[in-house]
C-alpha positions as YAML, in Angstrom:
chain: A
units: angstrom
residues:
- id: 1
  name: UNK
  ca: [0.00, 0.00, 0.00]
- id: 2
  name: UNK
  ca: [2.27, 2.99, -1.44]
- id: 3
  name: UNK
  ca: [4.95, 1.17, 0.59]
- id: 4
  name: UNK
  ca: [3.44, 2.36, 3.99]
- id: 5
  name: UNK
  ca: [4.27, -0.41, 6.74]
- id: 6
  name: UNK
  ca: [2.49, -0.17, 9.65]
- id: 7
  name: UNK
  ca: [4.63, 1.32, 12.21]
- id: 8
  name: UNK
  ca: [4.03, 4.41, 9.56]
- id: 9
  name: UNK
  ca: [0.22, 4.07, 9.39]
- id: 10
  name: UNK
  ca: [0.19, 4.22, 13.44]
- id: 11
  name: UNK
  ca: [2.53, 7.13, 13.46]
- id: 12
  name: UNK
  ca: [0.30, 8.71, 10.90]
- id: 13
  name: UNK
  ca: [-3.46, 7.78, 12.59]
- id: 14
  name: UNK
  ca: [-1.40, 9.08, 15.80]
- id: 15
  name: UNK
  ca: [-0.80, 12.69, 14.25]
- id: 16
  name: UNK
  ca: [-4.68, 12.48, 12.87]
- id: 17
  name: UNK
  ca: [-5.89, 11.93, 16.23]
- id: 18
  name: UNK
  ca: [-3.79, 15.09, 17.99]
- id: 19
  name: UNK
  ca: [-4.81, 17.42, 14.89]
- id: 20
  name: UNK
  ca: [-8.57, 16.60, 13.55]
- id: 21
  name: UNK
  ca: [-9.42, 14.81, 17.13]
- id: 22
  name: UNK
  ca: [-11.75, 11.79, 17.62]
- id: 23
  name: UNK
  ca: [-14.84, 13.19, 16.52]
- id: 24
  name: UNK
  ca: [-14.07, 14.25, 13.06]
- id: 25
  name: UNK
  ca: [-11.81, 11.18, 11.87]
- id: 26
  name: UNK
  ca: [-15.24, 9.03, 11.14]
- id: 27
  name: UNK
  ca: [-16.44, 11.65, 8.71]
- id: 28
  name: UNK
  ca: [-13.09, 12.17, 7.19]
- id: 29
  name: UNK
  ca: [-12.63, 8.61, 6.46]
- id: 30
  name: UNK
  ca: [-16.15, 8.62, 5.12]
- id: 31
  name: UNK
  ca: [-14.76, 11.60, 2.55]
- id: 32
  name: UNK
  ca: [-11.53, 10.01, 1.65]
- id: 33
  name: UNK
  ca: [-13.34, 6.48, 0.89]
- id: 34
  name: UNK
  ca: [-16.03, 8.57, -1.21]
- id: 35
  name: UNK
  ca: [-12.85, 10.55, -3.46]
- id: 36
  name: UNK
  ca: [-11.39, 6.88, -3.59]
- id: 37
  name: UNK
  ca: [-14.16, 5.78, -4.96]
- id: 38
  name: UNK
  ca: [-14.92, 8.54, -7.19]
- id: 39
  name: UNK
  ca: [-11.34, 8.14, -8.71]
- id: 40
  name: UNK
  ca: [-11.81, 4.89, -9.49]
- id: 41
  name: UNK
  ca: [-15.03, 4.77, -11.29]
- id: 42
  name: UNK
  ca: [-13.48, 7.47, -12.97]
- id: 43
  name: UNK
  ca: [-10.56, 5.35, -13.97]
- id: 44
  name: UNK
  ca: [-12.94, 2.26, -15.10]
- id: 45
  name: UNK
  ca: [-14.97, 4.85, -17.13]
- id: 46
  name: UNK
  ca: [-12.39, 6.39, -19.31]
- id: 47
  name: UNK
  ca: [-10.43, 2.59, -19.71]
- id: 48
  name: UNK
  ca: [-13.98, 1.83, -20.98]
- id: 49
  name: UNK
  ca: [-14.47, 4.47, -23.14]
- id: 50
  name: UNK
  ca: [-11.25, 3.74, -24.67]
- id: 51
  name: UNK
  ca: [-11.90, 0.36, -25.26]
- id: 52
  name: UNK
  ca: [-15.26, 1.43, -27.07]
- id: 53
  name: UNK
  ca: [-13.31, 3.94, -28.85]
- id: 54
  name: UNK
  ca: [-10.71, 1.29, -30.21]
- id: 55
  name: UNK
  ca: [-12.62, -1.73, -30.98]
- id: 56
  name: UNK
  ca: [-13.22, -5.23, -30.15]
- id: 57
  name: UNK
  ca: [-9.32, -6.22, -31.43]
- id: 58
  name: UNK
  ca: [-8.31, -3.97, -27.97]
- id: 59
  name: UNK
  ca: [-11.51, -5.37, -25.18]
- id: 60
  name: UNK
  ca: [-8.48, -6.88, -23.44]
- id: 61
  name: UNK
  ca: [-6.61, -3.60, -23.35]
- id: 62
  name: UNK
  ca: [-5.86, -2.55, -19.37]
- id: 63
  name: UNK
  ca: [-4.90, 0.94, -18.59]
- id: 64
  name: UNK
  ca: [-1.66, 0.07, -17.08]
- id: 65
  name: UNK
  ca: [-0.66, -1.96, -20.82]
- id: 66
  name: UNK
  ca: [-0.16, 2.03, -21.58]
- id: 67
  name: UNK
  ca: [2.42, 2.48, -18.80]
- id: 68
  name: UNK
  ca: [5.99, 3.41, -20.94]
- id: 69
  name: UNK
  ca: [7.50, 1.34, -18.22]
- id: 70
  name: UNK
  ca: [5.58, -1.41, -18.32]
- id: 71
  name: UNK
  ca: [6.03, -1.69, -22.12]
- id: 72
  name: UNK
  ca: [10.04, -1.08, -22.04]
- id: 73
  name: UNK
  ca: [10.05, -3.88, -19.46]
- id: 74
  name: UNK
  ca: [8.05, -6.26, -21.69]
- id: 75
  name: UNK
  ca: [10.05, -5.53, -24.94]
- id: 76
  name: UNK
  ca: [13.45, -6.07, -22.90]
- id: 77
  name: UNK
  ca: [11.87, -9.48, -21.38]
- id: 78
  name: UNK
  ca: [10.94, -10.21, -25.00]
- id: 79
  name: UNK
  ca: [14.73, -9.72, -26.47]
- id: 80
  name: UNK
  ca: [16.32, -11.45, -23.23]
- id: 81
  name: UNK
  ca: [14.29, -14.52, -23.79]
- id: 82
  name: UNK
  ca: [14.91, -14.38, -27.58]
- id: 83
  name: UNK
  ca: [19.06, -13.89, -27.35]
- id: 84
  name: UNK
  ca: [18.89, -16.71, -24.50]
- id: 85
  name: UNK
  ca: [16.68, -18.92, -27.53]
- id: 86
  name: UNK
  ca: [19.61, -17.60, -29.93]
- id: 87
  name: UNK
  ca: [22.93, -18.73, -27.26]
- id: 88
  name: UNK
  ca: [22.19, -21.47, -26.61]
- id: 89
  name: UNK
  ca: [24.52, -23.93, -28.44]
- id: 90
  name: UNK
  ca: [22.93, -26.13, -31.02]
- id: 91
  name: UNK
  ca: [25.01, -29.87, -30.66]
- id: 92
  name: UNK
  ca: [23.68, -32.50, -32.81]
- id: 93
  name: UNK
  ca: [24.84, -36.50, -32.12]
- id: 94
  name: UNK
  ca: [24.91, -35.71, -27.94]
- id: 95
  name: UNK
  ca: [23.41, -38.13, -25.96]
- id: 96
  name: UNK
  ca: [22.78, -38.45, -22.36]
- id: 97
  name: UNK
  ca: [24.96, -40.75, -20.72]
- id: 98
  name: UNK
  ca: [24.62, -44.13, -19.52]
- id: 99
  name: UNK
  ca: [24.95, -44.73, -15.79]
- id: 100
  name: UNK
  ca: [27.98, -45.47, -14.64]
- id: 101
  name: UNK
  ca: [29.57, -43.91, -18.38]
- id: 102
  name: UNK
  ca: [32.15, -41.45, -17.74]
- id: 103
  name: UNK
  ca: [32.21, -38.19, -19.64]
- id: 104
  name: UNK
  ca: [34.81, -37.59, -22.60]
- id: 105
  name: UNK
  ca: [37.69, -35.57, -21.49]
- id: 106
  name: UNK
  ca: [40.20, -33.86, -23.16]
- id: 107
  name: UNK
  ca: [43.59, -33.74, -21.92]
- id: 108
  name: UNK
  ca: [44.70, -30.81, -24.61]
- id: 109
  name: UNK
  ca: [41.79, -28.25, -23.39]
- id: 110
  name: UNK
  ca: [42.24, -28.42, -19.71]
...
């Protein structure tokens, strides 16, 4: 939660105590639950909008798809996994070995 741990949200309901007092903190959670929920209808409205305004090809799309981080990090993820797919040597005629089969060794290499 915004990386708040709870030692912080006692410090912080503390300070809300000493400066709005006991009587007030039940409305003003009631108001900050209200704006919370305001900005999120808010949020699903205009991510539905835009998936009205785009089609049926984007009725998956999620608003956070259009973070620029979260598509750098997907792109880079993408061209790890395909140089890792591109390294990795390509040996024709190996087989596993046999139990109790002891590798091949080179004498000239070590």
């Amino acid at each position: 939660m915004l990386g708040i741990g709870l030692p912080e949200f006692v410090v912080i309901a503390f300070i809300a105590v000493l400066v709005f007092g006991p009587e007030k903190l039940p409305e003003l959670a009631k108001q900050a639950a209200g704006m919370l929920k305001k900005a999120k209808n808010f949020a699903n409205s205009a991510r539905d909008e835009l998936r009205d305004e785009l089609g049926p090809a984007y009725a998956d799309l999620e608003l956070r798809d259009l973070d620029p981080r979260t598509i750098v990090r997907k792109h880079i993820i993408e061209a790890m996994e395909d140089a890792e797919e591109d390294s990795r040597p390509r040996r024709r005629g190996l087989r596993p070995l046999v139990e109790g089969e002891t590798p091949p060794y080179d004498l000239e290499a070590t």
